[in-house]
C-alpha positions in Angstrom: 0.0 0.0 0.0 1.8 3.1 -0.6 0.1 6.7 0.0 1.4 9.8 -1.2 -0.4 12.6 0.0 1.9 15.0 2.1 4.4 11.7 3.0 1.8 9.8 5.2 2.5 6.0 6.2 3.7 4.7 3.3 4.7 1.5 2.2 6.7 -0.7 5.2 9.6 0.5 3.7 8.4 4.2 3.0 6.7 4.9 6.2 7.6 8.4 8.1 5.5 10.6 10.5 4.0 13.6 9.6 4.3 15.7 12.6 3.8 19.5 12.5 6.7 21.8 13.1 5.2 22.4 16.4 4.9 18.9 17.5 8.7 18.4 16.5 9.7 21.8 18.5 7.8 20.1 21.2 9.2 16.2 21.0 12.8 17.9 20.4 12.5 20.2 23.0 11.5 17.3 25.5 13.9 14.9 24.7 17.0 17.7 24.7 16.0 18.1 28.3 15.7 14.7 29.1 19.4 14.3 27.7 20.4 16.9 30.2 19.0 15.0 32.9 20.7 11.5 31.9 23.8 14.0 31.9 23.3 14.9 35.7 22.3 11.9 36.5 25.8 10.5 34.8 27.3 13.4 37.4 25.7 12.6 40.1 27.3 8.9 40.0 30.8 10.5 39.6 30.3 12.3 42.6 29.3 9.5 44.8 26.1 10.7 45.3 23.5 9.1 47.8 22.2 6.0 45.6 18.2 6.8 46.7 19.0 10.1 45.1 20.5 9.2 41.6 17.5 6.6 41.7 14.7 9.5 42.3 16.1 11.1 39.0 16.7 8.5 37.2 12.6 7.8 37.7 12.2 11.6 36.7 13.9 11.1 33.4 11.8 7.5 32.6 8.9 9.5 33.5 10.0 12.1 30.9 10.4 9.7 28.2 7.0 8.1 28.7 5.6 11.4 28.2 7.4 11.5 25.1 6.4 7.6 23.9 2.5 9.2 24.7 2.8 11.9 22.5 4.2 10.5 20.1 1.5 7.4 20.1 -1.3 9.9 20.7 -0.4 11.4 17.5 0.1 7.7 15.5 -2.9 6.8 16.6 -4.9 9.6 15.1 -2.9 10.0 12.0 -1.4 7.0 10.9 -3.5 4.1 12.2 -7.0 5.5 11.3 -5.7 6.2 7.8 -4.4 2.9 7.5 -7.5 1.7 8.6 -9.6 3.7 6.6 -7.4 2.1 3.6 -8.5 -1.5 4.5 -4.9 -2.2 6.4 -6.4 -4.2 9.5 -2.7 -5.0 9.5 -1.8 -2.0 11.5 -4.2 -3.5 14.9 -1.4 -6.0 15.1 1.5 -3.6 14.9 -0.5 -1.0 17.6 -0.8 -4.1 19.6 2.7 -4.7 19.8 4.2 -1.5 19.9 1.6 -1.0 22.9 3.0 -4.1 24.4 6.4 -2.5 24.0 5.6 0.4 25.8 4.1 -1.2 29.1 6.5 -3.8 29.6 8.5 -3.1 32.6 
């Protein structure tokens, strides 16, 4: 299946997000924060700091990135999967199902 209007989920080989310029200013602006924070944490370590501390943190930056994995599958959802669904691609249940799976293991 390949669709071509504005560089929506393509084939399986062709498939990229569309995500507005504000979502990407958003997602990049996120994730350069939460690289600051694996950066502290990494400084934290050096200094031998209190283990219960570096773990409180490091629970800060997962947190982060969840927020992040959320955003990014609230936007899939509504973009991506109901097109491929509209399209007849049932396929695409199976691959939200896993990546869902993914995303809550622990």
């Amino acid at each position: 299946m390949l669709k071509v209007d504005g560089g929506h989920c393509a084939t399986n080989h062709e498939r990229k997000s569309h995500h507005s310029d504000a979502m990407k200013k958003n997602l990049t602006t996120r994730l350069n924060r939460i690289e600051g924070q694996i950066r502290g944490i990494k400084k934290l370590i050096d200094k031998d700091t209190y283990c219960d501390d570096v773990i409180t943190q490091i629970a800060a930056s997962q947190s982060a990135l969840n927020s992040v994995s959320n955003l990014l599958l609230e936007g899939h959802m509504k973009s991506c999967i109901v097109d491929r669904i509209q399209e007849g691609d049932l396929e695409v249940v199976d691959e939200l199902l896993s990546t869902m799976k993914r995303l809550t293991k622990k």
